[in-house]
N, C-alpha and C positions, 0 to 999 in steps of 0.2 A: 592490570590488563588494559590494552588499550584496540581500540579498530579503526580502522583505514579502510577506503574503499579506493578502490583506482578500478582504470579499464583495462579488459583484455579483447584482445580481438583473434581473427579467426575460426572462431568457435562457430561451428556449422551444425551440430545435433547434439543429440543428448549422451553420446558417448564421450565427445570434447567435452561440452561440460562438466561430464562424469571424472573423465580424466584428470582435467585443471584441477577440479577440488580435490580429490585426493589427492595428488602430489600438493597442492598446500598443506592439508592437514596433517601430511606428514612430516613439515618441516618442524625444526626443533624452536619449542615456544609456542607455538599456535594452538591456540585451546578450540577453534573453528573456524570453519570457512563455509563462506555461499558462494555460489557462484551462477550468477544470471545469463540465462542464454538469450532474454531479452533485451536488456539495458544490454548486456556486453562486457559486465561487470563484476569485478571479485568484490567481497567484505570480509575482513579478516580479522578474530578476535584474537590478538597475542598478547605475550610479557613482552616486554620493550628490555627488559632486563635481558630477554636470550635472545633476541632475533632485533630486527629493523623494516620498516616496510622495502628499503632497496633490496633487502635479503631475498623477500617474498616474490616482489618485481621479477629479477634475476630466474627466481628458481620457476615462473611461469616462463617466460625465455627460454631458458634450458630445455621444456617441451617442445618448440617448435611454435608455441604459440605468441602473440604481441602481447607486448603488458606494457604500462608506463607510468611513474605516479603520478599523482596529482597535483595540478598548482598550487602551491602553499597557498597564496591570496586568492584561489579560484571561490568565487562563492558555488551556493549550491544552481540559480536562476544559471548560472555565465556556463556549469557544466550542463545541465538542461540543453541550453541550446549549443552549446558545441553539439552533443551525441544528437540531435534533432538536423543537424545540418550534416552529419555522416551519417547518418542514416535515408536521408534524401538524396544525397550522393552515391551511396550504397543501391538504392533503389534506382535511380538512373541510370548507372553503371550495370547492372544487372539485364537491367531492361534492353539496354541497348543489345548486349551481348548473347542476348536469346532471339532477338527481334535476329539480327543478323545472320544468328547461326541455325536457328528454323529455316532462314530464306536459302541458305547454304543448302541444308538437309535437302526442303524441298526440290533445289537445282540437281544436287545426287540423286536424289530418287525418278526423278523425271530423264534424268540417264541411264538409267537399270535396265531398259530395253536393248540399250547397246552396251553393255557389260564386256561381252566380249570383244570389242573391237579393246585393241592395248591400249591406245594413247586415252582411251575414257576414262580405263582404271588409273591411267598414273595420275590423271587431273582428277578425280576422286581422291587419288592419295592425296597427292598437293593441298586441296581443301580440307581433307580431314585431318592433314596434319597441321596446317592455319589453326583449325578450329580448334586442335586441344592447346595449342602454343599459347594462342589470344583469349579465348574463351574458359576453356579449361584447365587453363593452367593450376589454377588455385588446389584443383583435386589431385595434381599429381604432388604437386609440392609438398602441402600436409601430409597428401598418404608415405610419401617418402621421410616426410621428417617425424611421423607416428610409429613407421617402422623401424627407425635407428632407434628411437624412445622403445622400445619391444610394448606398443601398445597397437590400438585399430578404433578406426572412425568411419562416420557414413563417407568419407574421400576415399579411404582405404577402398570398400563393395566397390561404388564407383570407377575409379580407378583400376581396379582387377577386372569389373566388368567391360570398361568401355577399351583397357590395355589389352585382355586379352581379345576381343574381335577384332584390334587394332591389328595387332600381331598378325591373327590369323590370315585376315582379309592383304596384309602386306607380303606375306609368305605366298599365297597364291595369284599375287599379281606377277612376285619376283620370279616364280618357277611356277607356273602351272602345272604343267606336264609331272612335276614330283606326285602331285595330287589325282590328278586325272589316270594317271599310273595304275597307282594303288586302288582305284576303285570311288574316290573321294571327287565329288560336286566339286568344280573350280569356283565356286561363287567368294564378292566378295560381300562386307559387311561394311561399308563404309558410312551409309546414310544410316546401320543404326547407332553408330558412333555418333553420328553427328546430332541425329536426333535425340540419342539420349541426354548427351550434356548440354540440347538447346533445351528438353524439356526441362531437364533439372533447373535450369538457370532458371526457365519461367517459373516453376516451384516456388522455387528463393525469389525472387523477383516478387512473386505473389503474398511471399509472405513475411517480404519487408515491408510491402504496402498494407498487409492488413496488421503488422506490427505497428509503422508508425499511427494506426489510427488508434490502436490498442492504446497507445502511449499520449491518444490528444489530449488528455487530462493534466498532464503531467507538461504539455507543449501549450496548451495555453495558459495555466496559473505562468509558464515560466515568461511565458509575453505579456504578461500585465504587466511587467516593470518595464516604464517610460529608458530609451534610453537619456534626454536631458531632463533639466527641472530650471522652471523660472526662480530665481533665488533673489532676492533681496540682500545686495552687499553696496557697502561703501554710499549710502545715502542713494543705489541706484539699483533700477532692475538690469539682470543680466543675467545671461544662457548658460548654464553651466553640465558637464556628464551627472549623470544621475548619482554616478558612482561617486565621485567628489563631493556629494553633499557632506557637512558635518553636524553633530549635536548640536541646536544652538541656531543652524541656519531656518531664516524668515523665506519657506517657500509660498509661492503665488498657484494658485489652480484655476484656472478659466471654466466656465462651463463646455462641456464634451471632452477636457484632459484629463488625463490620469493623474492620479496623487502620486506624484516622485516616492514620498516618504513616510512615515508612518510619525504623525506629532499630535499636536493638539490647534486646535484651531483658535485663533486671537483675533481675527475679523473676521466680518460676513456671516451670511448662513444660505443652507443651502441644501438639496437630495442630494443621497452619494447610493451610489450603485455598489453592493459590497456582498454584490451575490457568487462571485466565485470563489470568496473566501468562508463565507458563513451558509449558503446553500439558501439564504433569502432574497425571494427575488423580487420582492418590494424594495423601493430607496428609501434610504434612511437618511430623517431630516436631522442635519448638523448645526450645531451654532457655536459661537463663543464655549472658549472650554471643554467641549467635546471633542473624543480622541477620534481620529481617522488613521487609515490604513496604508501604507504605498501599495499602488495597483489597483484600489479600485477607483469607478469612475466618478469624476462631479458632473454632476447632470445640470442645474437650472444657475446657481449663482454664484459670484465670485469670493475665494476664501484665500484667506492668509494661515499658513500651520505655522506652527514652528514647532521644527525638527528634534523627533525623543530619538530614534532610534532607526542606522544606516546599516546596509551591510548583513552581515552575520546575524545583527539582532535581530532585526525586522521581524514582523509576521508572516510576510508573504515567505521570506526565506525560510522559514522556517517551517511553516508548510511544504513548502518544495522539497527540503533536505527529509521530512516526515515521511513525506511520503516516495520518495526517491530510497529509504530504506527500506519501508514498508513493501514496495516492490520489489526490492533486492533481496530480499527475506528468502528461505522454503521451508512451508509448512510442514509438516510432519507428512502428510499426505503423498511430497514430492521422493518419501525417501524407498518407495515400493517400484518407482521409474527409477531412481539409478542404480538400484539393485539390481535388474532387467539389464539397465543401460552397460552398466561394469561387463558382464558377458557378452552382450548381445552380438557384438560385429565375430569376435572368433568362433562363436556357436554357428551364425547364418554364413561364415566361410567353409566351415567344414561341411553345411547340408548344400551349398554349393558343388563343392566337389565330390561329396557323395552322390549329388544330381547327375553330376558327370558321367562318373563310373558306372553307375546303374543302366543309365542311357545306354553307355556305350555295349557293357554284360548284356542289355537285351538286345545288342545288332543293331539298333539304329547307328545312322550316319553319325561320323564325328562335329558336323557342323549342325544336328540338331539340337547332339547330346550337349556341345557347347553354349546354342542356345539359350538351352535349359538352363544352364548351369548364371549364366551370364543375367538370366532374367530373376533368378533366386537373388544373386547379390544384389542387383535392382531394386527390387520392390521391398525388401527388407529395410530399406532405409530407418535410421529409429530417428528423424527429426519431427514426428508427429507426437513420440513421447517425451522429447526435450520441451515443444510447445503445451502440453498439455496440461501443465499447472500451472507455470508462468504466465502463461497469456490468460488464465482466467484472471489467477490473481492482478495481474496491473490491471486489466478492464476493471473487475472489481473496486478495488481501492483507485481508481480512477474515477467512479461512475460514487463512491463515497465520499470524494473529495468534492465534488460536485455537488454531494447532497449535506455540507459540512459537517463531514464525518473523516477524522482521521484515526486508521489504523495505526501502532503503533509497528506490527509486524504480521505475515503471514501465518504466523501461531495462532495470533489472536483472531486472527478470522474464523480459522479453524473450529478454536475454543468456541467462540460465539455461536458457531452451528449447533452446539448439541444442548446449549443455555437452555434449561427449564425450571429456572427459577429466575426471577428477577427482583431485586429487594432496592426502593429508593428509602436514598434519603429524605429528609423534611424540607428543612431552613434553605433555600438561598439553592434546590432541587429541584421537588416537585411544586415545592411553592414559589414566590416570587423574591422573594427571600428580602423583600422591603416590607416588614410591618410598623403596625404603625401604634403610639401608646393612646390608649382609647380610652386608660381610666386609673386615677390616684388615688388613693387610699392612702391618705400621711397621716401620719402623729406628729410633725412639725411643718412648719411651713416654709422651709428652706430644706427642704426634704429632694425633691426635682431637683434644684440644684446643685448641690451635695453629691447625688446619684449619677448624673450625667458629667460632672467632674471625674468622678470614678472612672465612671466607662469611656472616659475620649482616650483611656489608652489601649483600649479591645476595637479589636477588626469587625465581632461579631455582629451578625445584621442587627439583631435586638440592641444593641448596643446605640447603632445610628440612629435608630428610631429614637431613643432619649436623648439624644444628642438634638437633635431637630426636632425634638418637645422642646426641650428647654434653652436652646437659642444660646446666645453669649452676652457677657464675658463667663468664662467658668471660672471656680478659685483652684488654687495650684495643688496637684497631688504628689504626694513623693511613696516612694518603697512599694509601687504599683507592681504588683503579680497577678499570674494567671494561674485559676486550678482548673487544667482542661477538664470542661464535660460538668461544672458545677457554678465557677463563675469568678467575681476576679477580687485585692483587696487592693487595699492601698493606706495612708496616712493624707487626712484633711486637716489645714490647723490642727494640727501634735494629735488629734485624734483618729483611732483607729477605724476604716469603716470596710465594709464589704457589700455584693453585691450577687446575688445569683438566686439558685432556686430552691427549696426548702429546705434539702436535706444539707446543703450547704451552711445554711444562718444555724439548724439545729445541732449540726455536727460541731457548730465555733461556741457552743452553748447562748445563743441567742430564742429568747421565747415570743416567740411568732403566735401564741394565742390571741393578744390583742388583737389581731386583723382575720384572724383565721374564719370568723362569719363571710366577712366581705372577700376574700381570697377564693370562700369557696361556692358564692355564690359569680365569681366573675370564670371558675374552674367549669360550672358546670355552660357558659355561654362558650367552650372552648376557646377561651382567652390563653396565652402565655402569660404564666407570671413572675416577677422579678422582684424577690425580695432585698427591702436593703436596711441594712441596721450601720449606727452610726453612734461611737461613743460606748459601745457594748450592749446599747439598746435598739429593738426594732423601730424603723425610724418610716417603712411605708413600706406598701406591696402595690406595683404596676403592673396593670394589665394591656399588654399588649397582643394586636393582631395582625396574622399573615393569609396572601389568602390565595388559592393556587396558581399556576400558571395558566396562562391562556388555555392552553393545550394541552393539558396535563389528562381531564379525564378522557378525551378523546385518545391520546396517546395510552393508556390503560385497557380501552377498549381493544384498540389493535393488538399490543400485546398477547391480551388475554385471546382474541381468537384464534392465535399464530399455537393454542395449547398450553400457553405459559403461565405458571403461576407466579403471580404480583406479590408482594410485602412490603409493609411500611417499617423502617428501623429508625427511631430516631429517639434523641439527648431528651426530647421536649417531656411534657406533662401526659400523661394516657388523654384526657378530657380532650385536650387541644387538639392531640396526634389523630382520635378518630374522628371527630373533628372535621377537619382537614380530609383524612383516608374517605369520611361518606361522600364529600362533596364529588372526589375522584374516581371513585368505583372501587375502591380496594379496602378488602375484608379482612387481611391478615393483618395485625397492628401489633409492634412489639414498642412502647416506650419506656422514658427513661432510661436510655441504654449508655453508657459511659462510653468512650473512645474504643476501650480493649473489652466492655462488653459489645459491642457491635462485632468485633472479630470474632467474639465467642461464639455471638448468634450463627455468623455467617459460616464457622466451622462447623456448627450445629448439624446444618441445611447439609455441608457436606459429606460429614459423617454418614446421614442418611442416603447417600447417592444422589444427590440431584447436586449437579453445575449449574453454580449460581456466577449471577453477573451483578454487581453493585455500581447503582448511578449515585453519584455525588460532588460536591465539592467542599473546599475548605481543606485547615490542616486536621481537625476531627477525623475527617472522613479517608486521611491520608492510607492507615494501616489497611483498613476495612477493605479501602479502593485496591491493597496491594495481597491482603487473602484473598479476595476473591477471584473464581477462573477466568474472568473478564471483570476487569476495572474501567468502567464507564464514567469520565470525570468529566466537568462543566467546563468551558473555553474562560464561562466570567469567575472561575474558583480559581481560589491560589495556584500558584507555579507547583507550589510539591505534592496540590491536588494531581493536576495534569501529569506530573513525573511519575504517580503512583498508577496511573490509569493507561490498561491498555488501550483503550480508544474513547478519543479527544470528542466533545460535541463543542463545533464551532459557532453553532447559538443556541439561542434559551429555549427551542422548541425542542418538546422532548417527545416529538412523531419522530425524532430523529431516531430514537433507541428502538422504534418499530422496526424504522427502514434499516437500520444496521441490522438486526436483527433475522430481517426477509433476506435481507442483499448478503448476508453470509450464510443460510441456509439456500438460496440458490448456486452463489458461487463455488460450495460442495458439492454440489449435484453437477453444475457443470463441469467441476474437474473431475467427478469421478465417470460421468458420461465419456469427457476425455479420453482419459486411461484406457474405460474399455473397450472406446473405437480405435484408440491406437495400439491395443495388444491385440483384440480380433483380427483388425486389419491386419497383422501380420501373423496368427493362428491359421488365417483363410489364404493370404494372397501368398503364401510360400509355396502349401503345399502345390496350388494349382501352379506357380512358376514352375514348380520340380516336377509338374506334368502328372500327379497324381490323379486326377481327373481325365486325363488324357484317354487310357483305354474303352471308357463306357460311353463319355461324352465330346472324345474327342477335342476337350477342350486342354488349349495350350498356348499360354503369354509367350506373345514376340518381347525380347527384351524391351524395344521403342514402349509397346503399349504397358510392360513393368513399370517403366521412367514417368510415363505420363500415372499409372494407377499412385506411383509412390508420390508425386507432386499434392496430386488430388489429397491425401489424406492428412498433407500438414496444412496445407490451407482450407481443409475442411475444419480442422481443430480449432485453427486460429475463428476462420467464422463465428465457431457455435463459439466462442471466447466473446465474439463479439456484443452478441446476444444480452450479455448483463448492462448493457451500455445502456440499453432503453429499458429497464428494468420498472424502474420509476417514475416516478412524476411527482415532482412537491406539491406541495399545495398552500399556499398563503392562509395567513387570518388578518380581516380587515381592521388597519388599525383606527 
């Protein structure tokens, strides 16, 4: 299986949307499809064995709607701003085209005193027929190429509503007298033509502009990349596209420029601003050897990088492509609106024309009952339910990207809403995952070195920590293994030694009683300890210690009042693990837990009904991260950490798993608020269009004030969408 995303365009509500994606998911090979009514965008999981993304392309085409794919070399930043720049364009365009066709409406309506003189109606004709040609055109064209597809979209309502007053109002300018005849008002309908597709326009108009804001998250990470970079070539500085950087290149950063590239730094030092990628908005001081970002800022002094990784790799990009999926997602949530959406335009066609007929069976005029009819297809519009989860979700994971939080998809937002359990891990998690060895216990005196030989070929934090005890040269190890979850062996000079934790040295038949006093008197100071035998005999026990993150018990506290309950899972000693769990406020403590006992545990928790969420990182923690209903994985943990983890924490403060936590429990409420103002809203505004209100309260929607009610309720949606943007506030700790 593979996915493609490309853009589609013309997609105006949530019927189009509706419609794209299932004619994708129908084609052959497609195991799924999303489709964004915000980005403008398909995703598409196929076989590559049956189908092609041209196939896909094609058969969106074939609708009536635009599709195109995408530039091979395009990165994720270069599509960013393309769709940022037709989207501003979009908005312009729009803008202009209501601004215009209001000033129209109002000049027809300020003529409706002199209706009856002829040459007024035919220049009412003339402008209303300008206005749908220029303005409106977009509605007739889709509603026409919806109907050759035997489908219906919010152009379709439109379209019939503002075609048939069209009609109507041209018929009784053309023959009056047929009308006046038969007992029928010669009136025409012209300015509400015109008013209704200038309202609409402003609708749309309204809610590309509260679109693009929805999407500044996603517009500015895509503007931190410089478009050049000072480069050092050929013995000389000189300008080069940013894009042209390669591995290898010596970039220059001034104070107030942006870092071109993401390397490490070989001169200078300096603050870097690296708050839009990791959500901290203190600078962080850099020197020699320290790795830097492309995109963020250098603040006070001048640095030389050189160049790990351009393009595709990068962090910034990768961010962007993160969450440019993550917005393209739909949650499970979204799938109750196109179920709605799939019927909705043929349902509110036919209580149209039932509006009609009713009208007309109770003897009212045909130009009221049409009215009626005209103002039903109006305010039905269903693009407040096309908004209603997408616009939460991008502010969302907008306003989490922000707080260096990346989702991995709309699922997992979801998922995270209903988390009531929360189980960290120990090492390198909640603690700082650098401890440090505090205490030797040898039966040889080349024991330390021996031991740290061992371990320079384990990643594990305990690991560095004897490494930087015992300094260099180390002697050579050969036939070096790992036994995940217990610890590693290897061959020193012809002999055999090992390294890990008790059950490890007693499982290889090594007798660990000689130290077993001092082990457990360093076990009850909750030390870490690391035995190591060497030769087939125990050769020392190290006690080593870690000790929490900054923020770790504050962030426990949050948790815990959000109703959730906390757990500690970890490989480590009990002694150590609660230890660690007092200093942080958490009570439930499960250790010594193996790799595939951690997934036991966390199926455990399952079993019992509660959705648990697991923070960690490492490859230990990889399974664990991928049981569990939300994988919360570290930005500084392994690569296959982060792959197993539905959302990313882009730094070491773990208030972050609060605020994910708060910011997708709001971001459910906001889409479910959505929904039920976009289904009320059209439970309430139909029937009173079809005048059912009319007899007792005499109340009755002119189509114009349908256009203007239906405008109101998507940019009402998008607003309250708005709302999670200020959701938060970080808050530093002084370093």
């Amino acid at each position: 299986m593979e996915k493609v995303t490309f853009p589609v365009t013309g997609m105006t509500c949530a019927a189009c949307q509706s419609f794209v994606q299932k004619t994708l998911e129908q084609q052959p090979g497609v195991k799924s499809a999303a489709v964004n009514l915000m980005l403008h965008n398909a995703t598409v999981t196929y076989d590559a064995a049956v189908t092609q993304p041209a196939n896909l392309v094609e058969a969106v085409e074939e609708t009536g709607y635009g599709a195109s794919l995408p530039a091979p070399s395009a990165s994720a930043v270069a599509e960013q701003e393309a769709l940022d720049r037709a989207q501003e364009s979009e908005f312009r365009s729009l803008r202009l085209k209501a601004i215009v066709t209001l000033a129209i409406g109002a000049l027809a309506m300020g003529s409706m005193a002199f209706h009856h003189v002829g040459w007024i109606r035919w220049t009412q004709l003339s402008l209303t027929v300008f206005v749908m040609l220029w303005a409106g055109r977009r509605f007739y064209v889709k509603a026409w190429s919806a109907f050759k597809h035997r489908t219906a979209d919010m152009n379709t309502l439109i379209a019939l509503g503002t075609g048939a007053a069209f009609l109507y109002s041209f018929g009784v300018t053309v023959a009056p007298e047929f009308f006046e005849q038969r007992g029928v008002s010669a009136d025409v309908y012209y300015e509400a033509v015109i008013f209704i597709i200038g309202l609409v326009l402003t609708g749309h108009a309204m809610e590309a502009r509260a679109k693009r804001k929805a999407a500044s998250a996603l517009k500015k990470l895509a503007s931190l990349q410089p478009d050049t970079a000072q480069v050092e070539r050929d013995g000389r500085e000189q300008t080069v596209a940013a894009a042209d950087l390669r591995v290898g290149d010596v970039v220059v950063a001034r104070p107030g420029e942006r870092i071109p590239a993401d390397g490490a730094v070989i001169f200078g030092r300096s603050a870097v601003d690296e708050s839009m990628l990791t959500g901290e908005s203190l600078p962080v001081d850099k020197a020699v050897n320290d790795r830097v970002f492309g995109g963020t800022l250098n603040h006070s002094g001048l640095l030389k990088i050189t160049v790990s990784a351009t393009g595709s790799d990068s962090t910034l990009e990768q961010i962007v492509r993160l969450l440019r999926g993550a917005q393209s997602s739909r949650p499970p949530i979204q799938r109750l609106a196109d179920k709605v959406s799939s019927v909705f335009v043929p349902v509110v066609a036919g209580i149209a024309l039932l509006t009609f007929l009713v009208w007309m069976l109770a003897g009212a005029p045909a130009a009221q009952a049409m009215a009626a009819a005209i103002a039903v297809l109006i305010i039905a519009c269903p693009c407040a339910m096309g908004l209603a989860v997408p616009t939460a979700l991008m502010v969302a994971t907008g306003r989490a990207a922000q707080l260096g939080l990346l989702f991995r998809d709309g699922e997992a937002l979801e998922r995270l809403s209903r988390v009531d359990t929360v189980v960290f891990d120990k090492t390198g998690t909640l603690t700082a995952g650098q401890p440090e060895l505090l205490a030797t216990h040898a039966l040889r005196d080349d024991a330390l070195r021996l031991a740290a030989a061992l371990e320079h070929g384990s990643e594990h934090p305990l690991a560095r920590a004897m490494l930087a005890a015992a300094g260099r040269p180390l002697v050579e190890v050969s036939e070096f293994a790992a036994a995940p979850g217990k610890g590693v062996t290897g061959v020193i000079s012809g002999e055999h030694a090992l390294i890990g934790n008790r059950n490890f040295l007693e499982e290889s038949g090594i007798d660990v009683s000689p130290l077993a006093a001092e082990a457990g008197r360093e076990a009850e100071l909750g030390r870490t300890l690391l035995w190591f035998a060497y030769a087939g005999k125990l050769a020392a026990v190290f006690a080593l210690g870690d000790h929490p993150r900054e923020t770790a018990a504050e962030a426990i506290a949050q948790i815990k009042s959000l109703g959730i309950r906390v757990s500690l899972l970890t490989g480590d000693h009990l002694a150590t693990a609660r230890a660690i769990a007092a200093q942080v406020g958490i009570e439930n403590v499960d250790a010594g837990v193996l790799p595939s006992g951690k997934v036991d545990a966390i199926k455990h928790l399952q079993a019992g009904n509660h959705v648990v969420a697991f923070v960690g990182d490492g490859i230990n923690d990889a399974p664990a991260l991928a049981q569990a209903d939300v994988g919360i994985s570290m930005s500084t943990g392994t690569d296959i950490a982060r792959e197993a983890g539905d959302v990313t924490l882009m730094q070491a403060d773990l208030r972050a798993v609060a605020h994910a936590l708060r910011l997708s429990r709001n971001a459910m409420k906001v889409m479910r608020q959505n929904l039920f103002w976009a289904f009320l809203y059209n439970v309430i505004g139909i029937p009173i269009a079809a005048g059912v209100l009319y007899p007792a309260f005499r109340i009755l929607l002119s189509p114009v004030l349908a256009s203007g009610a239906m405008a109101f309720s998507s940019v009402s949606v998008v607003t309250n969408s708005l709302r999670l943007g200020g959701t938060f506030r970080t808050r530093t700790v002084s370093r």
